[in-house]
PADO-993694 format. One record per residue: residue in three letters; y negated, x, z negated of N, C-alpha, C in turn. Coordinates in steps of 0.1 Angstrom, whole numbers, plus 5000, padded with zeros to 4 digits. Layout:
// residues N
ALAYXZYXZYXZ ...
// end
This chain:
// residues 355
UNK501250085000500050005000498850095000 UNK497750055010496650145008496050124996 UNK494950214993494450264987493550124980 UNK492450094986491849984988492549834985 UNK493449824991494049694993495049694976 UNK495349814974496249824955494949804948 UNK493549844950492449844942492249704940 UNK492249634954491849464949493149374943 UNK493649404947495349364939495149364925 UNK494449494919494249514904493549464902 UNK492349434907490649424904491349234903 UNK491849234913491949034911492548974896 UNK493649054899494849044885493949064871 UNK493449214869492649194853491349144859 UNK490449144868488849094864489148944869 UNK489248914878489348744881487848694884 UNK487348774894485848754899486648664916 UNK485648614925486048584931485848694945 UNK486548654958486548804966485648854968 UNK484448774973483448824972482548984967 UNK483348964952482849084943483649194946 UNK484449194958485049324958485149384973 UNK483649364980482949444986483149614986 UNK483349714977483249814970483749824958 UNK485249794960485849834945486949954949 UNK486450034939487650144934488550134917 UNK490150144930491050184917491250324912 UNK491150354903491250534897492050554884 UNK492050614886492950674872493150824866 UNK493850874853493851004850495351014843 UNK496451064844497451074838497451274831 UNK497251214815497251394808497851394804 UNK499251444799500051494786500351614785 UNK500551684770500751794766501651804758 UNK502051914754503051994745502152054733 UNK502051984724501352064709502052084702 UNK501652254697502052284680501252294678 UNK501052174660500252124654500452224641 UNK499452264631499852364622498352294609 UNK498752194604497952114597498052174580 UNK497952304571497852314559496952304550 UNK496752194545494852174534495452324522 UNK496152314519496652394509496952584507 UNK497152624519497052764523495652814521 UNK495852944519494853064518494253064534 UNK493153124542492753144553493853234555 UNK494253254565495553374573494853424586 UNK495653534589495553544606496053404613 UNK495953484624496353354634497553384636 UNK498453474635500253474637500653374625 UNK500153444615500853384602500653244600 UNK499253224604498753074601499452954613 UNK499452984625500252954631501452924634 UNK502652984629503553004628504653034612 UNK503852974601504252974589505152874588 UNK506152764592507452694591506552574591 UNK504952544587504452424585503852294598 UNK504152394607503652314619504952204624 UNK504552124640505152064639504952054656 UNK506251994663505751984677505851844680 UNK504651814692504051684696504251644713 UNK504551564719503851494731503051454730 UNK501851484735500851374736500151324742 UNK499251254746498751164754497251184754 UNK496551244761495351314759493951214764 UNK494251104764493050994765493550954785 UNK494750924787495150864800494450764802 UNK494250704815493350604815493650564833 UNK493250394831493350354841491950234844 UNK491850244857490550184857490350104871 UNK489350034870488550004886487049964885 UNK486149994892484949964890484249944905 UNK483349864903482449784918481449794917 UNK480449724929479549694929479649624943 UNK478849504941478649384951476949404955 UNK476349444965474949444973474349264975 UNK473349264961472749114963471949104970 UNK471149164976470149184986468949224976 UNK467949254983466449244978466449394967 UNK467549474972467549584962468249574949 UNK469049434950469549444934471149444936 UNK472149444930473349504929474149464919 UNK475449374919476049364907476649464905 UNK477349514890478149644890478849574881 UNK480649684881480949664870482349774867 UNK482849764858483649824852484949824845 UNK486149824846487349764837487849904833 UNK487949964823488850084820489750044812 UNK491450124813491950094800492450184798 UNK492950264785493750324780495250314785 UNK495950424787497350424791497950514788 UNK498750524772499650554771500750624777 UNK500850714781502450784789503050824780 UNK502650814768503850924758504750794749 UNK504050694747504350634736504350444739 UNK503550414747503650304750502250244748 UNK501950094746500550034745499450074751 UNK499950074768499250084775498449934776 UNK497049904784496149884788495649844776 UNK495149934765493949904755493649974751 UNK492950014738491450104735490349994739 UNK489450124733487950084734487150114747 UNK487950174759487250224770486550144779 UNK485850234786484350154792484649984796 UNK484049924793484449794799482949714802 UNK482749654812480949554816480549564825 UNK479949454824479649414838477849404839 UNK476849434848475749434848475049414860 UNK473949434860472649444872472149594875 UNK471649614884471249734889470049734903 UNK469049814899467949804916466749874906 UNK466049874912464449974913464149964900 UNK464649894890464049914875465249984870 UNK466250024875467550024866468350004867 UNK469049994851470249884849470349874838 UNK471149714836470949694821472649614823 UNK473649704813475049644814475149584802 UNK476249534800476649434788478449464787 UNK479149514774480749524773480749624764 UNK481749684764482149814757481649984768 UNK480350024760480450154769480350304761 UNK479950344773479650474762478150494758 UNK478150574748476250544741475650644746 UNK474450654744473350734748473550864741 UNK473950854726474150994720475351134724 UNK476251004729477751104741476651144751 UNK475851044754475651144771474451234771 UNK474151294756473351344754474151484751 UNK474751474739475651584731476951554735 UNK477951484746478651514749478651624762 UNK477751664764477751784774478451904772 UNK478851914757479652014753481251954753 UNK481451844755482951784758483851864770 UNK484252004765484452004784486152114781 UNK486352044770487852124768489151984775 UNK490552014775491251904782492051844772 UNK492251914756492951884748491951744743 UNK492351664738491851554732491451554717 UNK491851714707491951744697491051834697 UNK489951874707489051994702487551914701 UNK487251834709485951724708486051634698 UNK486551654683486951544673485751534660 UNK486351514648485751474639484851584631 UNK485851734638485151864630484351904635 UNK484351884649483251964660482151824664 UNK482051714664481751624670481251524657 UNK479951574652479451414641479451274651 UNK479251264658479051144667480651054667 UNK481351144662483051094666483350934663 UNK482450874655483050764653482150614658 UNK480750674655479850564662479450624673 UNK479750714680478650744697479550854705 UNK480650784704482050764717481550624729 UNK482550534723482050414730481750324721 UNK481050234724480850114711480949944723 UNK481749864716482349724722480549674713 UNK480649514718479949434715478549484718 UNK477849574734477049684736475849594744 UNK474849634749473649604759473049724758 UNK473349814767472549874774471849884787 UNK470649964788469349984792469250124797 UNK469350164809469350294815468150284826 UNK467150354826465950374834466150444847 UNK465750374854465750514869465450624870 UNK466750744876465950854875464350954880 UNK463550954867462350964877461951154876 UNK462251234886462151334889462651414877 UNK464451384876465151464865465051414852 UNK463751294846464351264837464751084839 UNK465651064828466350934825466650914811 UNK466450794806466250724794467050634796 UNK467850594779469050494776468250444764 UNK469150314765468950204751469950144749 UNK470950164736471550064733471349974722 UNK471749864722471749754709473349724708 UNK473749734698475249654691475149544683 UNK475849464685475349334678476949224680 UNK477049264668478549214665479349124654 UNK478049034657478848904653478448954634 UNK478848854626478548854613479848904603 UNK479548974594480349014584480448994571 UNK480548914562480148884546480949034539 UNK480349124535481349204523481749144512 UNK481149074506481148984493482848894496 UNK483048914511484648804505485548884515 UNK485449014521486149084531485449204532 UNK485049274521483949464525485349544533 UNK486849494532487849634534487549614553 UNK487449454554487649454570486149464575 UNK484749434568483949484574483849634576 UNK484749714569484549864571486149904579 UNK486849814588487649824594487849864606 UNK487749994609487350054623488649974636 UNK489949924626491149864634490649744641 UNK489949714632489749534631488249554637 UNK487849654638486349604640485549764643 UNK484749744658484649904662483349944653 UNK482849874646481649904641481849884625 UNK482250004622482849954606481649904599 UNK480549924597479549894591478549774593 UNK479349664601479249574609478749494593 UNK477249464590476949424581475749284583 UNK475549334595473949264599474149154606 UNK473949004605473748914612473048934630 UNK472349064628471349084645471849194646 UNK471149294646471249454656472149504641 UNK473049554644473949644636473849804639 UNK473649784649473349944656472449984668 UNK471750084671470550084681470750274679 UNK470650294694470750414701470250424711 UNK469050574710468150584721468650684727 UNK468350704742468550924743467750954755 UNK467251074751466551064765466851214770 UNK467151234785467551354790467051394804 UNK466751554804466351554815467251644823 UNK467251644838468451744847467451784859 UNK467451934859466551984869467852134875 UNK468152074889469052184889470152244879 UNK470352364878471452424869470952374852 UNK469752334851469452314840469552144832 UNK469952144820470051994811469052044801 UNK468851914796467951914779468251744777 UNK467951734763468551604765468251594745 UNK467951484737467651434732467851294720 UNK468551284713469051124708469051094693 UNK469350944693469250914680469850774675 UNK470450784666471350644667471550634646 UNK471650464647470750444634471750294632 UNK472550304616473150164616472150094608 UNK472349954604471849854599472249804591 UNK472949844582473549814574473049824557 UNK473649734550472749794534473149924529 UNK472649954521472650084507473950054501 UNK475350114502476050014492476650194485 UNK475650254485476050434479476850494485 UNK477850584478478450664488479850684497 UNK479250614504480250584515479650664526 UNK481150724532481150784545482250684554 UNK481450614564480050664571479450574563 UNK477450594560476550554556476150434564 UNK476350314557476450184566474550174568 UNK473850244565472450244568471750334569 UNK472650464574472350604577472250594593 UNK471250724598470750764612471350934609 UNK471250934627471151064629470851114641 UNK470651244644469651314659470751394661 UNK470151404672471051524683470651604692 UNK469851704693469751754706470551844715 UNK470751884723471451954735470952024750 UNK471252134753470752214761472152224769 UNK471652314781472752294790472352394804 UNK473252484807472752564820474352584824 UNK474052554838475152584847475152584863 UNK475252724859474952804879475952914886 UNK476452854892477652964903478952944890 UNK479653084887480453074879480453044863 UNK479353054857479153024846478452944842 UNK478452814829478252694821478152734807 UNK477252664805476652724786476252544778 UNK476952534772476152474766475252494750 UNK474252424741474552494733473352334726 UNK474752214712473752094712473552104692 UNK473152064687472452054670473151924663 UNK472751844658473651734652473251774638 UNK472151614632471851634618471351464615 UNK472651424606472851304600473651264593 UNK473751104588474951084580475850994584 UNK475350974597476450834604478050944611 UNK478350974603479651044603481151054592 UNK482151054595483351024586483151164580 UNK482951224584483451394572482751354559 UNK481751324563480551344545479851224543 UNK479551164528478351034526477151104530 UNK477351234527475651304523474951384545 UNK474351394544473651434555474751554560 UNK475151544570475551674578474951744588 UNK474951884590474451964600475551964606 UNK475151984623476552084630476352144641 UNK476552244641476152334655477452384662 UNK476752354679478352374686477852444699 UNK478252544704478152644712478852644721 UNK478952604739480452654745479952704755 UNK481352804761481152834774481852874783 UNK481452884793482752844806482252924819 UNK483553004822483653114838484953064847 UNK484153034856485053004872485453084879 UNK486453134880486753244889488353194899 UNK487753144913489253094920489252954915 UNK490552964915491452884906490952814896 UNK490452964888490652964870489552914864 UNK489552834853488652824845489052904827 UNK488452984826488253004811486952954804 UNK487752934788486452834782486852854772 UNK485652864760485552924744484552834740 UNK484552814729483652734720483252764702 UNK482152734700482252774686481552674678 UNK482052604667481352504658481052484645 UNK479852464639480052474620479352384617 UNK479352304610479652184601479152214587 UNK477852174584477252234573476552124562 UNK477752034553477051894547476251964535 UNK475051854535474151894524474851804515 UNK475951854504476551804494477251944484 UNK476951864469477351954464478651894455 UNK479051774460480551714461481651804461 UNK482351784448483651854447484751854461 UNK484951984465486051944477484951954493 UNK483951964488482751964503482852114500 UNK482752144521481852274519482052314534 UNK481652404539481252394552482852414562 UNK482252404574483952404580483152444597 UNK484452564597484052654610485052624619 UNK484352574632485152534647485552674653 UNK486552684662486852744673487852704682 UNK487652734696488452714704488552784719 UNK489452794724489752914737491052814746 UNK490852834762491052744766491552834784 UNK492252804788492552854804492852724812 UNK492252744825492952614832493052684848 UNK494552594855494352644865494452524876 UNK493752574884493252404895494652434907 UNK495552344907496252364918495652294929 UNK494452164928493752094939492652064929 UNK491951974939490651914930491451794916 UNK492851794926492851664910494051704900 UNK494751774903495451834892495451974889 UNK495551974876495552094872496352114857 UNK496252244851497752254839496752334831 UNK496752384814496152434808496652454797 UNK495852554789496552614780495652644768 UNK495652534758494752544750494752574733 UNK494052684725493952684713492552634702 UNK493052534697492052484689492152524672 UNK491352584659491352644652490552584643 UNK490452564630489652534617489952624607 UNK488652634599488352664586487752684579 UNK487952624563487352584558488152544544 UNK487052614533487352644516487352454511 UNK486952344521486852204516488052164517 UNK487852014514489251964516490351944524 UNK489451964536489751974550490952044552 UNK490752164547491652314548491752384563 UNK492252444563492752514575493152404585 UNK493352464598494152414608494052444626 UNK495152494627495852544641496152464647 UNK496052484663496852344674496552454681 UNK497852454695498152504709498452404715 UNK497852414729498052254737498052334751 UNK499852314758500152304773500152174777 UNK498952144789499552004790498952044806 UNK498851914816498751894828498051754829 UNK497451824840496451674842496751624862 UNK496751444861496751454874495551294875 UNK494651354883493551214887493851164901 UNK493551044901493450954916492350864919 
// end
């Protein structure tokens, strides 16, 4: 079956638009999995990396590195305006419960002012500080390296606001607004990330609001954000149901070498109740084939909480392109840190193939 003709097949089956809207639809996809040894000790002393790696405590994994299946459109309304839209889902190859997550999902408008979508997307704070996302393991962009990990991935229940690009720069807006939550007869499921993408889902109106603004001039990024819940004072809880936080990020990348280098200082994060710093550094050489890639990250909460204390990223990375869409890699991701956190090792061979 062509290409096209399997795309509307899908596009009819999950969206249920009528033909019309599939003018311009593509089906795509990403299938990753890897081979991890996982080497998780809160309890050990700092080691080398033989010893710490290979101390009897680790464990080996299949895993499923964020697979995904998708299709997305746009129908031409005339007069410059444009419907668009989006279905992504999560897909499982290792384990099963395929088509779900939280992945991009909405449908919107688009022409000379913009666009303004409505569904589950991604926020303005990823597309500011996710410029440093550029490892293939699913375990090195997480909770240690990445404050944003829990509210500014994707967020469901979303309206965003993306400005046209005007000579390199572009501005986002999001609002979250997700329905009502009493704590007084259910605080465990208003703070239920299972049950509900916005644990702090406290506010009858805006629960959450995220701005970012970025600019792209050639090999060069800069970029800017800030994302803020609405939620009460209810002490110390991580994440802070009425804590904000900033972000900025820089970015150069020309011929064989990519740099990024982004900041991160707030408390809308799972590691700490109290304000976190974190600084994250990466970088990346193309040669052929080959991609090599290193990164370095530290995590600095202003707490003087028993069991807090700062926690140091690293990671080193090879990949080799057999085409534009698949390729195989070889990845080590590293922690440490005197908190509670402890130590911790991961090696990741996995393979990627896109369509």
């Amino acid at each position: 079956m062509k290409k096209s003709a399997l795309a509307l097949a899908v596009a009819t089956a999950l969206v249920g638009f009528g033909p019309a809207a599939y003018a311009d639809t593509t089906l795509y996809g990403s299938a990753r999995v890897s081979v991890d040894y996982v080497d998780e000790n809160t309890n050990r002393d700092v080691g080398d990396f033989v010893s710490g790696l290979f101390d009897g405590d680790g464990y080996l994994d299949i895993v499923n590195n964020a697979s995904r299946l998708g299709v997305r459109g746009e129908e031409d309304l005339g007069g410059g305006l444009s419907a668009i839209y989006q279905y992504e889902f999560g897909v499982d190859v290792t384990e099963g419960g395929n088509l779900n997550s939280n992945r991009p999902k909405w449908v919107g408008l688009k022409g000379g002012f913009g666009s303004i979508t409505a569904g589950t997307q991604w926020t303005p704070y990823y597309n500011v500080i996710g410029i440093g996302d550029i490892f293939n393991s699913s375990r090195v962009f997480g909770n240690y390296i990445y404050l944003g990990n829990t509210f500014a991935t994707r967020m469901d229940n979303s309206l965003v606001y993306t400005t046209p690009n005007l000579s390199g720069f572009s501005a986002q807006a999001m609002l979250v607004m997700n329905g009502s939550c009493n704590p007084a007869k259910d605080a465990d499921f208003c703070r239920s990330a299972a049950d509900n993408k916005l644990p702090s889902n406290f506010s009858d109106t805006v629960d959450m609001w995220n701005i970012g603004l970025s600019y792209k001039n050639g090999p060069f990024f800069a970029g800017a954000t800030y994302v803020a819940l609405e939620g009460p004072d209810l002490g110390p809880l991580a994440p802070t149901p009425d804590g904000d936080q900033w972000g900025v990020a820089l970015g150069y990348n020309s011929g064989p070498f990519a740099v990024t280098l982004a900041y991160e200082d707030g408390d809308v994060n799972t590691l700490f109740p109290d304000d976190s710093k974190n600084y994250y550094l990466t970088g990346q050489y193309t040669f052929g084939p080959n991609i090599i890639r290193a990164s370095y990250g530290h995590v600095d909460p202003d707490s003087d909480a028993v069991g807090v204390d700062k926690i140091d990223n690293y990671a080193v990375g090879y990949q080799y392109n057999f085409s534009k869409r698949t390729r195989l890699w070889v990845e080590y991701v590293g922690r440490t840190s005197d908190s509670a956190y402890g130590d911790g090792n991961a090696v990741s061979i996995g393979t990627r193939h896109d369509f």
